[in-house]
Backbone of each chain as ProteinMPNN parsed JSONL, in Angstrom:
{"seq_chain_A": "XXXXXXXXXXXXXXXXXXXXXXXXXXXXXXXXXXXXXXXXXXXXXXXXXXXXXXXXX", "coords_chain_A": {"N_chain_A": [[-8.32, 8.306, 18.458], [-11.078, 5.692, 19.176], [-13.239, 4.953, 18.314], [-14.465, 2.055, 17.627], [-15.782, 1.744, 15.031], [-15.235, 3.766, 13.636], [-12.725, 3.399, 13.425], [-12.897, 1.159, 12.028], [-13.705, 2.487, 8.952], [-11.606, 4.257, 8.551], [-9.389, 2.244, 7.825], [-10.946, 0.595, 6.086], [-11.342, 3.184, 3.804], [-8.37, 3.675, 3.686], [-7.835, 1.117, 2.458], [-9.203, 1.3, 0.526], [-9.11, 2.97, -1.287], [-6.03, 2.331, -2.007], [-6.421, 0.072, -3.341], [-8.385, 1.087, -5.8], [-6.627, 2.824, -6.652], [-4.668, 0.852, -7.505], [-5.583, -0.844, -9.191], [-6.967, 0.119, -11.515], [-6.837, 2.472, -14.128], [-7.628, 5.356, -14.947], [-7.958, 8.06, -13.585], [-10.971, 8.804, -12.942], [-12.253, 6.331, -12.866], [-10.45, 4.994, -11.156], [-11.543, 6.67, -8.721], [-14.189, 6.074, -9.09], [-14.414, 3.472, -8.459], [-12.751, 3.175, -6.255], [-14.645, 4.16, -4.224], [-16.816, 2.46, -4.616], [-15.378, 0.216, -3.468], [-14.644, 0.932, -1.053], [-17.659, 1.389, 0.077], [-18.432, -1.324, 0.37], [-16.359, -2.517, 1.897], [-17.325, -1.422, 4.399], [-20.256, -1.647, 4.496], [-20.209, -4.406, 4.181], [-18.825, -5.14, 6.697], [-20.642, -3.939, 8.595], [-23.327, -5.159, 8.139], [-22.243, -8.206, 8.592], [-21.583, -7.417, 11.29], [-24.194, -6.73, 12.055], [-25.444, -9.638, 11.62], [-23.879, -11.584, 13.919], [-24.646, -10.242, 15.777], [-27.299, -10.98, 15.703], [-27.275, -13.294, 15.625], [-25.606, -14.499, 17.888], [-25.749, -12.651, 19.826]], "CA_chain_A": [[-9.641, 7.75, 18.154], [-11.006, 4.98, 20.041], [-14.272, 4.03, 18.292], [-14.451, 0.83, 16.716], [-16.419, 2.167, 13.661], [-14.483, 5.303, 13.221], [-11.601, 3.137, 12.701], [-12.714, 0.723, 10.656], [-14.031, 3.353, 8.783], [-10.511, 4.763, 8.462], [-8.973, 1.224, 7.693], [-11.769, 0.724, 4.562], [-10.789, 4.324, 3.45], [-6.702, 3.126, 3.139], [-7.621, 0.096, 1.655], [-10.031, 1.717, -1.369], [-7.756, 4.16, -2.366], [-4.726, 1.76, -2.596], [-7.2, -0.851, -4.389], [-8.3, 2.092, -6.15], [-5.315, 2.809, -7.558], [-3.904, 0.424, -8.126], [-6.176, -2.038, -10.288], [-7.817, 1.351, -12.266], [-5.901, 3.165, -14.472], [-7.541, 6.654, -15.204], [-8.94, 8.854, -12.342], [-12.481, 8.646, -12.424], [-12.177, 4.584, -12.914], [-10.102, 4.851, -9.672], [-12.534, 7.188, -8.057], [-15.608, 4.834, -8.835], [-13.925, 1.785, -7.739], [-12.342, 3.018, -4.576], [-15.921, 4.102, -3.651], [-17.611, 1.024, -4.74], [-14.556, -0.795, -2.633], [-14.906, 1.479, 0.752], [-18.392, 1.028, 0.801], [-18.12, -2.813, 0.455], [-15.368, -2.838, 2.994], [-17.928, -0.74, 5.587], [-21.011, -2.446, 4.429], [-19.694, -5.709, 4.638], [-18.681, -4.918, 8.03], [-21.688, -3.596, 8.887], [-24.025, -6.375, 8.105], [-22.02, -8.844, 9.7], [-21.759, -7.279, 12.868], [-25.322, -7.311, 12.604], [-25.539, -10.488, 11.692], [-23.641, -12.079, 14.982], [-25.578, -9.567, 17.165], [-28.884, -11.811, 15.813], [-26.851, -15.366, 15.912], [-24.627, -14.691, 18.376], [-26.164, -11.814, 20.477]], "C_chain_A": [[-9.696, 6.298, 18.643], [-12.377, 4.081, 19.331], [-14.246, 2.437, 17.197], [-14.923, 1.261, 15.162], [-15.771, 3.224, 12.638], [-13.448, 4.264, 12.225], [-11.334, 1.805, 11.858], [-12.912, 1.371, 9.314], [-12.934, 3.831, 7.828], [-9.657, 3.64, 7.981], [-9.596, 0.881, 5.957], [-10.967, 1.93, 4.019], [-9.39, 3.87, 3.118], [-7.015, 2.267, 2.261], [-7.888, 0.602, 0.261], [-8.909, 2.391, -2.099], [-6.44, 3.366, -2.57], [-5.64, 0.858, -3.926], [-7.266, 0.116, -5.672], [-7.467, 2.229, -7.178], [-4.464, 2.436, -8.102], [-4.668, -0.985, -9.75], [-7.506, -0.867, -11.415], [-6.407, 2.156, -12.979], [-6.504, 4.544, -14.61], [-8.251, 6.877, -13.697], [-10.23, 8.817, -12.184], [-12.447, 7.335, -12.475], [-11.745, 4.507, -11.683], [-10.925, 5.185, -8.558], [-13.733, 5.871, -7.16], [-15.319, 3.6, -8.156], [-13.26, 2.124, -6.559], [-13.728, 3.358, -3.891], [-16.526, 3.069, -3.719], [-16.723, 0.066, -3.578], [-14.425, -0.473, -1.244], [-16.609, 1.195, 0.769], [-19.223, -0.366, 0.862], [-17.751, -2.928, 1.248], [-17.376, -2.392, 4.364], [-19.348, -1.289, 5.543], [-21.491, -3.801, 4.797], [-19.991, -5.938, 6.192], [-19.818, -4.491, 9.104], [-22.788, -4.736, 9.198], [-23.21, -7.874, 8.798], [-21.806, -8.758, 10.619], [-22.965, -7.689, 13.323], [-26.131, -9.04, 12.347], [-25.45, -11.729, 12.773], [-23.908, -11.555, 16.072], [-26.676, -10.777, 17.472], [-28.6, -12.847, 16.181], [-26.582, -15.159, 17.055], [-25.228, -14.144, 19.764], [-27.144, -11.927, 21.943]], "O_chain_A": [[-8.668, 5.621, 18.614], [-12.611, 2.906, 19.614], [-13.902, 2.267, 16.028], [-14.195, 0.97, 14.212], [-15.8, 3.403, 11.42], [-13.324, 4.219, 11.001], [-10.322, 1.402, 11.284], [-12.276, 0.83, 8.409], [-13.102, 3.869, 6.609], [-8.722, 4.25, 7.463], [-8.923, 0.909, 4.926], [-9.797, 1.655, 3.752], [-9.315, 3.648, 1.909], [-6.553, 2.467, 1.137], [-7.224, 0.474, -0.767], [-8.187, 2.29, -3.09], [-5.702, 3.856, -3.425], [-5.494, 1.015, -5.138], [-6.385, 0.034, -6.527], [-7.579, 1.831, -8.337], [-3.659, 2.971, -8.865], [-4.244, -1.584, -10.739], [-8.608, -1.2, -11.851], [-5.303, 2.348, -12.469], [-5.581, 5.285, -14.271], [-8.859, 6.095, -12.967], [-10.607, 8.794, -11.013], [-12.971, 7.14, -11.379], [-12.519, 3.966, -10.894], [-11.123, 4.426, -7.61], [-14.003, 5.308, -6.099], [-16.032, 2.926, -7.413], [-13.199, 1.212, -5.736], [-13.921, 2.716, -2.859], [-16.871, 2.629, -2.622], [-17.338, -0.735, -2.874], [-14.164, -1.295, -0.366], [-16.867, 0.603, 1.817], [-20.371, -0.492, 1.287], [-18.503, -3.547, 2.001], [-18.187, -3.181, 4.848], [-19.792, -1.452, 6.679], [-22.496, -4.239, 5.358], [-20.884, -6.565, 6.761], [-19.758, -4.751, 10.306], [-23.05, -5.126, 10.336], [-23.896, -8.531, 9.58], [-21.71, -9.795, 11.275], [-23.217, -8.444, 14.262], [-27.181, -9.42, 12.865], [-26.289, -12.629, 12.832], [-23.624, -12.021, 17.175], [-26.972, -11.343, 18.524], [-29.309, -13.507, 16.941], [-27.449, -15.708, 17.734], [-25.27, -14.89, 20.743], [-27.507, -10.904, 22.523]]}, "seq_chain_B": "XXXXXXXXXXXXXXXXXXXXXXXXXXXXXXXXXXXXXXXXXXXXXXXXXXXXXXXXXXXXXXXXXXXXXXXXXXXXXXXXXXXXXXXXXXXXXXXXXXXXXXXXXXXXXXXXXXXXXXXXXXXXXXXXXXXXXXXXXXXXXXXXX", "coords_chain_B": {"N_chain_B": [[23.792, 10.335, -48.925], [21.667, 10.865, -46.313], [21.587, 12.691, -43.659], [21.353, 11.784, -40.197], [17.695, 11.996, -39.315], [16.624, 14.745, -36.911], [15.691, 14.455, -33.793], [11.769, 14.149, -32.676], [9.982, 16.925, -31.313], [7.496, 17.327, -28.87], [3.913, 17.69, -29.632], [2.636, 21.014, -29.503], [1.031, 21.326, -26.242], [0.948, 18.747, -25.422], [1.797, 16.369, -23.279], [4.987, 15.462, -21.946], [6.501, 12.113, -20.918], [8.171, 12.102, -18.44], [10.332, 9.155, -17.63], [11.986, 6.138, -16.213], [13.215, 3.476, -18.189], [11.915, 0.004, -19.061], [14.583, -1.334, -19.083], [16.174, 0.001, -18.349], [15.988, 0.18, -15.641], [15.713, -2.95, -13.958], [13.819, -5.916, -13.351], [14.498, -6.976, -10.478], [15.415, -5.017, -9.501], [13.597, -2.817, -9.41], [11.629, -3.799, -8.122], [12.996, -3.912, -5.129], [13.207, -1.738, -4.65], [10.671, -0.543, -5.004], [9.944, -2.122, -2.421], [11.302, -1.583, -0.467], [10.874, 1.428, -0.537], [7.268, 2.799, -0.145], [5.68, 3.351, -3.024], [8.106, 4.354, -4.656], [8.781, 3.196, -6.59], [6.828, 3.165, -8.552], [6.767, 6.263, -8.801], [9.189, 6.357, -10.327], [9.295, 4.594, -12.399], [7.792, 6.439, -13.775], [5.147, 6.778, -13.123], [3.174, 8.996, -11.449], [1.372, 10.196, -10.007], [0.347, 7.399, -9.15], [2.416, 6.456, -7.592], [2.677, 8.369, -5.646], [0.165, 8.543, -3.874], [0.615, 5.783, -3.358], [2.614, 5.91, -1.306], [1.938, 7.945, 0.213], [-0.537, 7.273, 1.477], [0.085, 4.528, 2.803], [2.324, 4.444, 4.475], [0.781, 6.531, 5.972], [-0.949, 4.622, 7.354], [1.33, 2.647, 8.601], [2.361, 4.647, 10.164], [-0.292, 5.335, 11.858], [-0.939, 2.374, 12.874], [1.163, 2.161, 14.602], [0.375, 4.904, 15.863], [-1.519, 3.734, 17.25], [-1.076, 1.963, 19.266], [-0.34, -0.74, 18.314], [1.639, -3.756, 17.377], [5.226, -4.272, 16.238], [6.005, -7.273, 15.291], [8.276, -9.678, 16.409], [10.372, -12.062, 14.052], [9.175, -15.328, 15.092], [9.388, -18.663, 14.828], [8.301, -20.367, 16.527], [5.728, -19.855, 17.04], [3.486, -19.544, 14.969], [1.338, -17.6, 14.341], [2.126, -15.266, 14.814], [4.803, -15.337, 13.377], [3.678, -15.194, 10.811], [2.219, -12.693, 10.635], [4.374, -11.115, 11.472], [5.944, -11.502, 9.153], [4.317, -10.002, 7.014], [4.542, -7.334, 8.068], [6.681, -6.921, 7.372], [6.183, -6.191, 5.059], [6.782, -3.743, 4.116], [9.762, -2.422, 3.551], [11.664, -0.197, 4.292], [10.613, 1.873, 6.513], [9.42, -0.121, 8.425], [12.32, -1.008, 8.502], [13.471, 0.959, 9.817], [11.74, 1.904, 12.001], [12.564, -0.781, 13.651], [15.05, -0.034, 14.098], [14.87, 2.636, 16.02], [12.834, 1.702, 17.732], [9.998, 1.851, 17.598], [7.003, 1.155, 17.433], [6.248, -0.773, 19.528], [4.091, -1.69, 20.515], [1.285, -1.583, 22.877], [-0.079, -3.533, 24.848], [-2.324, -3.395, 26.439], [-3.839, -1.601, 25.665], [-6.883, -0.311, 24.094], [-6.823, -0.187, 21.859], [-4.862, -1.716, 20.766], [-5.196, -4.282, 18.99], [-6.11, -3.198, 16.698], [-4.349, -1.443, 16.541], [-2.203, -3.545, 15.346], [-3.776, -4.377, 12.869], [-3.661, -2.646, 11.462], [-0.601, -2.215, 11.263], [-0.185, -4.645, 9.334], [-2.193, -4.636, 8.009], [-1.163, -2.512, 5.716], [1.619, -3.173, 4.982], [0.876, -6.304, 3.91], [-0.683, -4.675, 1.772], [1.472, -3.202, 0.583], [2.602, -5.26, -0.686], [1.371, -6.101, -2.717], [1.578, -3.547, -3.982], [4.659, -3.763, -5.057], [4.403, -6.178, -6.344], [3.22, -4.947, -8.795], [4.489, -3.258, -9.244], [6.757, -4.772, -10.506], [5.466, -6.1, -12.463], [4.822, -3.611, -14.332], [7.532, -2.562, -14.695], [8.929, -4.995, -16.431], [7.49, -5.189, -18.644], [4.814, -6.653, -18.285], [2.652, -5.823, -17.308], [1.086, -2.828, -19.569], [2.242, 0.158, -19.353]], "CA_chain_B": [[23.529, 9.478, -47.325], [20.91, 11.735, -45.618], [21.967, 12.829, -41.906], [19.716, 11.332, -38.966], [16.501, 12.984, -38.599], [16.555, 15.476, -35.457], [14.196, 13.655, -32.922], [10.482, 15.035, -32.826], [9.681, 17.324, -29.903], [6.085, 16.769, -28.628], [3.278, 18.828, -30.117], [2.15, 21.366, -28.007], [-0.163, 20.477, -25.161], [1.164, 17.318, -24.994], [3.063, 16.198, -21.713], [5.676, 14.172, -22.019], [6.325, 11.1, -19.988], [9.509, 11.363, -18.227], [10.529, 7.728, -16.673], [13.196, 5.183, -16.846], [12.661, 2.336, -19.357], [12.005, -1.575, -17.95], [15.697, -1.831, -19.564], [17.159, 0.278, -17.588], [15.718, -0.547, -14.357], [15.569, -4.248, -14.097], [13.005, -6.004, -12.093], [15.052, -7.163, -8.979], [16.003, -3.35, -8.63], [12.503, -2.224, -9.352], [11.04, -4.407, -6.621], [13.627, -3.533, -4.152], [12.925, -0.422, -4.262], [9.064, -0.967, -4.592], [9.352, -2.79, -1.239], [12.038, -0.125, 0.577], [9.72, 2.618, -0.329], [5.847, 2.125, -0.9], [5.547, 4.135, -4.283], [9.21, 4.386, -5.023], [8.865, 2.536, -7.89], [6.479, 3.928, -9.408], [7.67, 7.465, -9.648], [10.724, 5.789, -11.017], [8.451, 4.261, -14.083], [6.671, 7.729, -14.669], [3.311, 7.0, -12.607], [3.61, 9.978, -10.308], [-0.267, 10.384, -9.106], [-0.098, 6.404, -8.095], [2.877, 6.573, -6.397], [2.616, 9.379, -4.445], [-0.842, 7.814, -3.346], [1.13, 4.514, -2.926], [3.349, 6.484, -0.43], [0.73, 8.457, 1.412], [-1.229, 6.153, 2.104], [0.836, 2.943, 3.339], [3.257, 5.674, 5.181], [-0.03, 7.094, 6.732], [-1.137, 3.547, 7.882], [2.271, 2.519, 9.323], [2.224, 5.48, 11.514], [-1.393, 5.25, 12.746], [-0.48, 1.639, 13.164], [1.811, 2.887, 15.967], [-0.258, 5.788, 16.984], [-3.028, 2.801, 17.822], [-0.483, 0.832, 20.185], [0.136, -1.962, 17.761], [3.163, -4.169, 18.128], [5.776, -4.927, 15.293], [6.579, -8.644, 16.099], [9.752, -10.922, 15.496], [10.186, -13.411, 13.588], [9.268, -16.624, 15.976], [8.81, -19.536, 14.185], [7.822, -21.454, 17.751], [4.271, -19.107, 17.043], [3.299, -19.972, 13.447], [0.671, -16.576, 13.486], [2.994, -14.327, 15.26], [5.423, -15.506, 12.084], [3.095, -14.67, 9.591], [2.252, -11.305, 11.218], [6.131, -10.352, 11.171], [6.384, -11.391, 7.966], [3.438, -9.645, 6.425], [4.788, -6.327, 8.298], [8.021, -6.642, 6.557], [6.222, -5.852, 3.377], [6.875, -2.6, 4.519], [10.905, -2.487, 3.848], [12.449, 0.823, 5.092], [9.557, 2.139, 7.282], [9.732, -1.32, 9.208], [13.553, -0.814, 9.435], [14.031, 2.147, 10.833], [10.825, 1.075, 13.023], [13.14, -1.539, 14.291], [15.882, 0.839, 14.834], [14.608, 3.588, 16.355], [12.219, 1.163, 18.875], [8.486, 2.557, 17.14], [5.985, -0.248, 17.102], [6.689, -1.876, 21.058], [2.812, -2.593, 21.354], [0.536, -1.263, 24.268], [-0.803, -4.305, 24.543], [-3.474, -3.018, 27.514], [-4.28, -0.424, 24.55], [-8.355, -0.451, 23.874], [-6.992, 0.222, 20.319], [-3.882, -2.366, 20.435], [-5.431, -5.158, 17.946], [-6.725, -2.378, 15.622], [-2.507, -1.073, 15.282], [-1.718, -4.215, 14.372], [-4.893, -4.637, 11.867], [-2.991, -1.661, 10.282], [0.246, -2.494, 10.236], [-0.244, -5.888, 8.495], [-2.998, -4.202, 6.171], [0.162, -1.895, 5.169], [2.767, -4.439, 4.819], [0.208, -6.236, 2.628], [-0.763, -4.138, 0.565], [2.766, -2.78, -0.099], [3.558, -6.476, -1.165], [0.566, -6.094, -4.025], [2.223, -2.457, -4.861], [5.459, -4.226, -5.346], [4.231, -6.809, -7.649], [2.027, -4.033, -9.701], [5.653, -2.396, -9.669], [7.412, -5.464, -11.21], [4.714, -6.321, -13.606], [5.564, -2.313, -14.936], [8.928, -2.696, -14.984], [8.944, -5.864, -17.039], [6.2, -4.828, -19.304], [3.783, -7.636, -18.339], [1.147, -4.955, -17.499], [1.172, -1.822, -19.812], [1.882, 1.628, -18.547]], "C_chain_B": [[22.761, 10.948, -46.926], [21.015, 11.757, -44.379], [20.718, 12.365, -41.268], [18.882, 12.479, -38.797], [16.781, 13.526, -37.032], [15.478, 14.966, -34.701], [13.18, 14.438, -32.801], [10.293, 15.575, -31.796], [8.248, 17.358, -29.981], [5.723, 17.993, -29.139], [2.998, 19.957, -29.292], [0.401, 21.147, -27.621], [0.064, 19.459, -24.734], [2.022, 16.901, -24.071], [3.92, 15.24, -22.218], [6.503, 13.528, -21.126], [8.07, 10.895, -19.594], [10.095, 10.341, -17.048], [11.328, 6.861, -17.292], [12.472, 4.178, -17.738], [12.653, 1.275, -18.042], [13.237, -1.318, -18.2], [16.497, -1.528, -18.465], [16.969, 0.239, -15.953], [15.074, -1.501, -14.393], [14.169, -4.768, -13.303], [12.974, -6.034, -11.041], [14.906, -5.976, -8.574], [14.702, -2.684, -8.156], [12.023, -2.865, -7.933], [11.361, -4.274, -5.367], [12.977, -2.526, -3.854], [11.718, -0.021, -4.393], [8.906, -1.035, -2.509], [10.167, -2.015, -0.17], [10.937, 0.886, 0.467], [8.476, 2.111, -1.013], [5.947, 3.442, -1.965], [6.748, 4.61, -5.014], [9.0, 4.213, -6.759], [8.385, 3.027, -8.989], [6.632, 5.271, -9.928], [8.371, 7.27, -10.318], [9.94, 5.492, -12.206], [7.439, 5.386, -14.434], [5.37, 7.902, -13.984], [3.545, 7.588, -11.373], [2.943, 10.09, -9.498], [-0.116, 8.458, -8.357], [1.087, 5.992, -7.243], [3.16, 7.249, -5.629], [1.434, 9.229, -3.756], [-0.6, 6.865, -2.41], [1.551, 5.097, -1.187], [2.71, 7.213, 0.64], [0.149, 7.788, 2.134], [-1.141, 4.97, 2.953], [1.05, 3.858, 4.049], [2.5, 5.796, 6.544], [-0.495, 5.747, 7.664], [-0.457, 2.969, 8.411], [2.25, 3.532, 10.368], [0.551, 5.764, 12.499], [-1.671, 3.85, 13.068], [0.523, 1.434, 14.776], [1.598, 4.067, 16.822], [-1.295, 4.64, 17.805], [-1.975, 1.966, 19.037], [-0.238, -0.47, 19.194], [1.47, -2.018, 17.574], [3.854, -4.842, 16.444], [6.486, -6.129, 15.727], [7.762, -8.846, 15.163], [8.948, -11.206, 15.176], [10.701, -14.783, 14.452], [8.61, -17.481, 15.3], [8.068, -20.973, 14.928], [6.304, -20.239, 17.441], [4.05, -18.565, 15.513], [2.236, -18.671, 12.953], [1.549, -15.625, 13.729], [4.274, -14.409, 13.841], [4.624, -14.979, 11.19], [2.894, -13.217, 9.859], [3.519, -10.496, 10.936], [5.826, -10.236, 9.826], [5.184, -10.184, 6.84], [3.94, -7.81, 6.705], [6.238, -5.699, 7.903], [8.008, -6.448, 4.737], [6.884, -4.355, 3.222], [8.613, -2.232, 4.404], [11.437, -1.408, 4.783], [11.434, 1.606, 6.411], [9.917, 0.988, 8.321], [11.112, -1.345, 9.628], [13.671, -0.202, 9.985], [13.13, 2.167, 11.96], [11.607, 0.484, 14.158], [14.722, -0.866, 14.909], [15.992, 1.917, 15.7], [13.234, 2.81, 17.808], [10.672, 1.712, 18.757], [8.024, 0.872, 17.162], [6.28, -1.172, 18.688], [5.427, -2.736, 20.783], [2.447, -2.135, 22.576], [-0.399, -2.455, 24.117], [-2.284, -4.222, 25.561], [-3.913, -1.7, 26.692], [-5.328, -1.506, 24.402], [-7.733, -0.667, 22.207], [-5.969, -1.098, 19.624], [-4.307, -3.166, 19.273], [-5.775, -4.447, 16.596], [-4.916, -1.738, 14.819], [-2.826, -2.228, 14.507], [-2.08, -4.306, 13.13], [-3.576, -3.46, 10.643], [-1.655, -1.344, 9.334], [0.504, -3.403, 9.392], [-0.426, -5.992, 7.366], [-1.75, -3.281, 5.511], [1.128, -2.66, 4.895], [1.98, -5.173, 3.658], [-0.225, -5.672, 0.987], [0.471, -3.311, -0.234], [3.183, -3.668, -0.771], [2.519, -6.433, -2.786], [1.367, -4.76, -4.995], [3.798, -3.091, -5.639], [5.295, -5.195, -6.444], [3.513, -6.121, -8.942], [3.653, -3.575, -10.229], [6.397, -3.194, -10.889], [6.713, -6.033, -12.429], [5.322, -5.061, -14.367], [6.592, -2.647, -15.325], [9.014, -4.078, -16.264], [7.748, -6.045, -17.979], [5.26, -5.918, -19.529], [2.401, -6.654, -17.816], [2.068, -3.31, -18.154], [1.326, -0.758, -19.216], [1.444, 2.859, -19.574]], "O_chain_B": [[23.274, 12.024, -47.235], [20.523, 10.792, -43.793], [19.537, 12.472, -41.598], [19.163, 13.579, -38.321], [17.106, 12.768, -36.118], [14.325, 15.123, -35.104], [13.492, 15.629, -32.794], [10.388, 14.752, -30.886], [7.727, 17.417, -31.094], [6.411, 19.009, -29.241], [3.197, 19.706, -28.103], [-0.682, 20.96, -28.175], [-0.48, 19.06, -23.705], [3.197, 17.225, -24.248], [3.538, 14.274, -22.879], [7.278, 14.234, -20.481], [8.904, 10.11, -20.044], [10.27, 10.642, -15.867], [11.464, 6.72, -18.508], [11.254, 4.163, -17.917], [13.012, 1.363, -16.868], [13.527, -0.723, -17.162], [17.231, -2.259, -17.8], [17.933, 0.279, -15.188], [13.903, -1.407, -14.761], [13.516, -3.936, -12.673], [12.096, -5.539, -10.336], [14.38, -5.702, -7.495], [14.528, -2.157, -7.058], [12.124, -2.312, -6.838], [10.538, -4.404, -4.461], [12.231, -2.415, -2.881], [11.523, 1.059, -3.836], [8.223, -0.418, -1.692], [9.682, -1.842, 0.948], [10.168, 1.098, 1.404], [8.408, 1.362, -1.987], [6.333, 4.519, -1.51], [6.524, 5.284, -6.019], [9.08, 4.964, -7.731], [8.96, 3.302, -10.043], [6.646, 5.54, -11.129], [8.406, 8.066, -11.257], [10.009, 6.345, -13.091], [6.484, 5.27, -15.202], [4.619, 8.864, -14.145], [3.993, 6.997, -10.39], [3.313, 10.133, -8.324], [-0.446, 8.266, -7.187], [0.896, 5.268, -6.266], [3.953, 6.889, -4.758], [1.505, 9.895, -2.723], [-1.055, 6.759, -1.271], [0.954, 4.782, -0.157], [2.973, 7.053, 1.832], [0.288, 7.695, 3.353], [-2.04, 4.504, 3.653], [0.028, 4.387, 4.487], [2.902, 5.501, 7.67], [-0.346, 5.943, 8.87], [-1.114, 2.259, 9.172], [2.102, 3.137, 11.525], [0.453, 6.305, 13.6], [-2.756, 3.776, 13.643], [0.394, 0.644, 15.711], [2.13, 4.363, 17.892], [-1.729, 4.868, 18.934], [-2.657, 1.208, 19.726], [0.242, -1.368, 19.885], [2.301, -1.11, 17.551], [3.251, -5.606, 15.691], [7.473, -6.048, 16.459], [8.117, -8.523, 14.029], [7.732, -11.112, 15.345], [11.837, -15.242, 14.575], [7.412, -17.321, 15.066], [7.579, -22.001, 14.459], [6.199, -19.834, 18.598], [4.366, -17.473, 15.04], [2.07, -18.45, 11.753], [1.85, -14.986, 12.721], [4.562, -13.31, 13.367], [5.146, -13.983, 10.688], [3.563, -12.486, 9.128], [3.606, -9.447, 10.297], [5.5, -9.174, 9.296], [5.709, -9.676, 5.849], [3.775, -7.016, 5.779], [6.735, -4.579, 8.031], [8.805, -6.476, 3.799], [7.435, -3.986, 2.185], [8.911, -1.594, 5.414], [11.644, -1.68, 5.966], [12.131, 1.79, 7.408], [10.817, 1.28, 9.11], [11.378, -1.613, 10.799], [14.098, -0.562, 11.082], [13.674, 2.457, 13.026], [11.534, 0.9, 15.314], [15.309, -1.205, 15.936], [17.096, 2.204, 16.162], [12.874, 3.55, 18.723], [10.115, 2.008, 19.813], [8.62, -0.185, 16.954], [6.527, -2.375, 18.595], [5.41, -3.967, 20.765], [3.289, -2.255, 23.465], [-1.375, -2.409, 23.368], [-3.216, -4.997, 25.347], [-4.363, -0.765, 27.354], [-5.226, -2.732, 24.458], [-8.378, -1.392, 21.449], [-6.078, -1.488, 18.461], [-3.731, -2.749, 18.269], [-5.723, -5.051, 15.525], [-4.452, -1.617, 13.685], [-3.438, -2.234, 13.438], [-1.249, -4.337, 12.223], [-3.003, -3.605, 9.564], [-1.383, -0.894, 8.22], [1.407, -3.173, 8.587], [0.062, -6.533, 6.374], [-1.506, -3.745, 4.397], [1.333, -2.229, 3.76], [2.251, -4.836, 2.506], [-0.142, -6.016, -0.192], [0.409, -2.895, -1.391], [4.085, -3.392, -1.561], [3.046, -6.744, -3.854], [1.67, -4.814, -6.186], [3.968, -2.806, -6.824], [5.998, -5.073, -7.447], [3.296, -6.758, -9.973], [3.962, -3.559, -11.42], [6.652, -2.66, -11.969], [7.398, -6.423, -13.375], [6.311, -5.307, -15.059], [6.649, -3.108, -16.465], [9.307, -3.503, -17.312], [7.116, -7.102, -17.98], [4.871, -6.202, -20.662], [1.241, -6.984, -18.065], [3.071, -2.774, -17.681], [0.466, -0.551, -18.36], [1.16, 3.968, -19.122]]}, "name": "protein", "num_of_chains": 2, "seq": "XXXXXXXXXXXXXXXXXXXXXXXXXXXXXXXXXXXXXXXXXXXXXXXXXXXXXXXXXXXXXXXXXXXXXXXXXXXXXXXXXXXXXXXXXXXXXXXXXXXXXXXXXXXXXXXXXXXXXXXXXXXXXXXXXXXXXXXXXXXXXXXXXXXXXXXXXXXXXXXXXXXXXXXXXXXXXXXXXXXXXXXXXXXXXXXXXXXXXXXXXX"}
């Protein structure tokens, strides 16, 4: 895999689930918070790309 | 004199938690072996689901780290990020050695993907160094298990 998005994508995804797991103790607490924390990571990432498209671009 | 009570066996339904004490695995040891294996540790203290997570996960990110072309650097202290980089990828203990023995991690550095390994093995090395302190908190019962 080659696309930039994919693999941040895939990068968010590792991170949540360690975060995730490690600062949650039961399973659905982990759940919710590695979701809330991947789509932060990819969000994040998101909006400031488009952000230095508009500044930068 | 009344003989020692026979110890209670759990009710049923109830699992019971089998893992070393802090006592008997110290912290140094715990952490070692935190930072040799990502989730080591925690199997060792009873938490089976987060370190077999721990272990998947880092594991999985070290090796798509080196499927991406990213490069496991020395330690050159004449290149003050290239130092931090090493060091950050040596959170990673046994993975990273045998890495270094076996010649995994060169770097394609004309890899489209090359900066994205590294991204991965760093973020792995990292975050193994947070599992390691989660480990030694456990072990030394400064966070509950």
């Amino acid at each position: 895999m080659t696309s930039h998005i994919g693999l941040m994508v895939l990068f968010a995804a590792f991170v949540s689930t360690v975060f995730g797991t490690l600062l949650r103790e039961s399973l659905p607490d982990q759940v919710r918070f590695a979701v809330r924390a991947f789509l932060a990571l990819v969000g994040g990432a998101y909006l400031t790309g488009w952000l230095m498209y508009l500044i930068f671009g | 004199m009344t003989p020692p009570a026979p110890p209670k066996s759990a009710p049923p339904g109830e699992r019971r938690q089998v893992s070393a004490s802090p006592a008997a695995l110290g912290g140094p040891a715990v952490t070692s072996i935190a930072w040799l294996i990502p989730g080591a540790a925690h199997l060792l203290l009873g938490q089976t689901r987060k370190g077999l997570v721990f272990f998947v996960v880092l594991t999985a990110m070290f090796l798509v780290g080196g499927g991406l072309g990213g490069r496991l650097f020395p330690f050159q202290l004449a290149e003050p990020l290239v130092f931090l980089m090493a060091l950050a990828e040596w959170g990673l203990g046994l993975p990273r050695l045998l890495a270094a023995l076996i010649g995994y991690g060169q770097g394609v550095v004309v890899a489209t993907t090359y900066e994205y390994g590294n991204t991965f093995f760093i973020g792995a090395g990292l975050l193994n160094a947070l599992v390691v302190l989660d480990a030694y908190d456990l072990a030394t019962g400064r966070k509950a298990r």
